[in-house]
C-alpha positions as CSV (number, residue, x, y, z in Angstrom):
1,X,-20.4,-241.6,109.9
2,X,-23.4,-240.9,107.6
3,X,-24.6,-237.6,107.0
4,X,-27.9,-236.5,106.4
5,X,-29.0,-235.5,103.1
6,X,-30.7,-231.9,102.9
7,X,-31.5,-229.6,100.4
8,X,-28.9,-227.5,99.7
9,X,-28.2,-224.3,96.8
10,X,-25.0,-223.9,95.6
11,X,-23.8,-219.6,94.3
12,X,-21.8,-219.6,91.1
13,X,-20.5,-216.5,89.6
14,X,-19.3,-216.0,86.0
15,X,-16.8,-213.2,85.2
16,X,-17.5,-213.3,81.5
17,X,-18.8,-215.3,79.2
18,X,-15.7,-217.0,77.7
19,X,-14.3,-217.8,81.5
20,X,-15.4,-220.2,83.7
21,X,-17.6,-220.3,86.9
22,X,-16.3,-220.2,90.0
23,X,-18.4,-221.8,93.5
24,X,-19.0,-218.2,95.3
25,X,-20.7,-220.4,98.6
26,X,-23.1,-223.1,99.4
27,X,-26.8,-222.6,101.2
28,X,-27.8,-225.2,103.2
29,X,-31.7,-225.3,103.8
30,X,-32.2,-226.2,107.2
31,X,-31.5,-225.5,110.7
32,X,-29.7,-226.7,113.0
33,X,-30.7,-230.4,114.7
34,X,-28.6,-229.5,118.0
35,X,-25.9,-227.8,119.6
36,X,-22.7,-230.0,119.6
37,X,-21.8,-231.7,122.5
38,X,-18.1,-232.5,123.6
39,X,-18.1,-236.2,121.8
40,X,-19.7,-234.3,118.7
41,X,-16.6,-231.7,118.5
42,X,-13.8,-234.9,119.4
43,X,-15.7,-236.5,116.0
44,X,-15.5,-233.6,114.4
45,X,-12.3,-232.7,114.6
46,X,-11.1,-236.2,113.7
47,X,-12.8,-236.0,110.3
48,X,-11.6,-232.7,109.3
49,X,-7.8,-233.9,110.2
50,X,-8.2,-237.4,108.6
51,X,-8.9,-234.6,105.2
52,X,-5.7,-232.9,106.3
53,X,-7.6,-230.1,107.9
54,X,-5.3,-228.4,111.2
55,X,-6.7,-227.3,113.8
């Protein structure tokens, strides 16, 4: 499966100074191509539990 590439803006926050970053969330910048149909969920579900995702 190959996903499209869209622009996307990633949040990082910074407690202080000498700490690290940490990825507060991810913006994606465009809608939505469809609603998901049943074959669409089945595919996604098998991705997300071939990355050892439970659902």
């Amino acid at each position: 499966m190959r996903l499209p590439r869209t622009p996307l803006s990633v949040i990082v926050a910074e407690i202080a100074p000498e700490r690290r970053g940490g990825v507060v969330g991810v913006v994606d910048g465009h809608s939505p191509l469809g609603v998901e149909g049943d074959a669409d969920i089945k595919e996604r579900r098998e991705l997300v539990r071939r990355f050892g995702y439970k659902l």
